[in-house]
C-alpha positions in Angstrom: 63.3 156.4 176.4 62.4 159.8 174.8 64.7 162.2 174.8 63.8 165.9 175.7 61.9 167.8 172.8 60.4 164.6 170.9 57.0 163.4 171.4 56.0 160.1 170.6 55.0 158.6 167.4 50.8 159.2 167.3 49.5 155.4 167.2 46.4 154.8 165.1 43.0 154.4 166.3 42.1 151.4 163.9 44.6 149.3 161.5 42.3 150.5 158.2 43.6 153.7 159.0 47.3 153.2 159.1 47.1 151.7 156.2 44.6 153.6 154.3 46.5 156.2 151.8 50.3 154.7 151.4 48.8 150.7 150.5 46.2 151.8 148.5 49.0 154.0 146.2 50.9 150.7 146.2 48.5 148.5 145.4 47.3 150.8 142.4 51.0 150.9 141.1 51.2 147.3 140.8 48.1 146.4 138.7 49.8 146.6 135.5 53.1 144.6 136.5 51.0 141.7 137.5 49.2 141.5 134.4 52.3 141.5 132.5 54.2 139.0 134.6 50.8 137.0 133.9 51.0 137.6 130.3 54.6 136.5 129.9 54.4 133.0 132.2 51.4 132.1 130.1 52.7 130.9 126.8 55.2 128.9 129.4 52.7 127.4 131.1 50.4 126.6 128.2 53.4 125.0 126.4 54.3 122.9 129.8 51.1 121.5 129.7 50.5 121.3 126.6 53.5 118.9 126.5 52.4 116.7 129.2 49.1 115.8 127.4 50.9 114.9 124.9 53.1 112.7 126.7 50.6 111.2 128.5 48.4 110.1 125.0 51.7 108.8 123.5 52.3 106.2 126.7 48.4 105.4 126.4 48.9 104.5 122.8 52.0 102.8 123.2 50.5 100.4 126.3 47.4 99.8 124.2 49.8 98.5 121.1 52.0 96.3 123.6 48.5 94.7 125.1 46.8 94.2 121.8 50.2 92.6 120.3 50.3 90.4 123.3 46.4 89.3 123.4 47.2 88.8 119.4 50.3 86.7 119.9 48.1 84.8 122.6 45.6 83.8 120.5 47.6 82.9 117.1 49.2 80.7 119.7 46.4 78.9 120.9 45.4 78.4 116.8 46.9 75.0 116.4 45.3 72.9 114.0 43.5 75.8 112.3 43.3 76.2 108.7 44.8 79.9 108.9 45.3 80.5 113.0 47.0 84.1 111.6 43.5 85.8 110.7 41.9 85.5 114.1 45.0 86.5 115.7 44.8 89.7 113.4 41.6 90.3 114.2 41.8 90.2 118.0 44.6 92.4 117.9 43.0 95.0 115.7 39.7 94.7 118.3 41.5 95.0 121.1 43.2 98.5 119.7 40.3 99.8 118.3 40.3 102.7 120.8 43.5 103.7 119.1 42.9 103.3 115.2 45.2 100.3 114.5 44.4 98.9 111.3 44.9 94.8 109.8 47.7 96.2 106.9 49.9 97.4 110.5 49.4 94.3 112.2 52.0 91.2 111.4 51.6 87.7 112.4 54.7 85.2 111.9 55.2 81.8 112.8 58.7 80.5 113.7 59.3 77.2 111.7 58.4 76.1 108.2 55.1 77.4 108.6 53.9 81.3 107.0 51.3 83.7 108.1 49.4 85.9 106.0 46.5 88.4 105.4 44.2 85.0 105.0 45.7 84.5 101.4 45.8 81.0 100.5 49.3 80.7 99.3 50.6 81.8 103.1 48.1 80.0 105.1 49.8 77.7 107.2 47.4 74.7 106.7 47.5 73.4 110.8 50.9 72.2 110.1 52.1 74.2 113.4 54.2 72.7 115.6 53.7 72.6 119.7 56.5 75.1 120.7 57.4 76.9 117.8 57.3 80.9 118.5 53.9 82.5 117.4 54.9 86.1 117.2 52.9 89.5 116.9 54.4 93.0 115.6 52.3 96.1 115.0 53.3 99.5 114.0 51.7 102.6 114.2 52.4 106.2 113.8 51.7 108.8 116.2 52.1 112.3 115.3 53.4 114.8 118.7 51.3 118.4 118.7 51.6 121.5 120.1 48.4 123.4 119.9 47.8 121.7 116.9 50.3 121.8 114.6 52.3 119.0 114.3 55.8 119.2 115.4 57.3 115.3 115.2 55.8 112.3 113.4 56.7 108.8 114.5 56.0 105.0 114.6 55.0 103.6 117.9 55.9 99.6 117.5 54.9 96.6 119.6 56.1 92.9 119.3 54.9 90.0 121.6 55.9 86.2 121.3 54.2 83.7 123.1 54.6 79.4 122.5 52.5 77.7 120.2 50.2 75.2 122.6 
């Protein structure tokens, strides 16, 4: 109800036109602060992420070590009666982490028993003298170095062991 004297607020004839001079000052004032709000989340952001990548190549090397040590420790298993059952196991280990660098001088066979592994030297070469259910076991060790942006910020050794029975 209007009281006597007061007329009633004009109503605009489109919406652009209510709008038109009061949002357009605010929207100009606000340019800058959105830029700077952008500029300070940023390095945040970039860091978040950053750290996720880098979390996420860690687990992949680390699951491709525990499979490799595992097919490894499967197949110096299966080497009864070999002359040296260590080097193939070596070498399918290294093949099957190839996508991650590992190297023969990380990779370590053993043999539970009397019987040695080596690097295919003939003073540790187990001679087929295994015995059916001894422990044919598989370690590997490798370092991984965590980044951010690029520089280094934490070195250290990912490390996988597998057993499995000699057959």
């Amino acid at each position: 109800m209007l009281r006597a004297g007061r007329q009633p607020p004009a109503q605009p004839t489109s919406p652009p036109d209510r709008f038109c001079g009061a949002e357009r000052r605010h929207r100009r004032g606000e340019r800058g602060q959105s830029t700077v709000e952008f500029a300070l989340v940023l390095p945040l952001l970039l860091l978040l992420v950053t750290g996720v990548i880098q979390f996420g190549l860690l687990f992949d090397h680390y699951i491709t070590l525990t499979d490799a040590v595992r097919s490894g420790a499967r197949t110096l298993a299966l080497g009864r009666g070999l002359d040296d059952p260590c080097d193939p196991a070596v070498k399918q280990t290294v093949n099957s982490a190839s996508s991650i660098g590992l190297t023969a001088s990380q990779v370590t066979p053993s043999l539970s028993g009397s019987d040695t592994c080596g690097a295919g030297s003939y003073p540790n070469r187990t001679g087929g003298n295994e015995v059916q259910g001894d422990q044919a076991t598989v370690t590997a060790t490798q370092p991984f170095t965590l980044s951010v942006f690029g520089l280094p910020i934490y070195n250290l050794n990912l490390s996988a062991s597998a057993s499995d029975a000699v057959e």
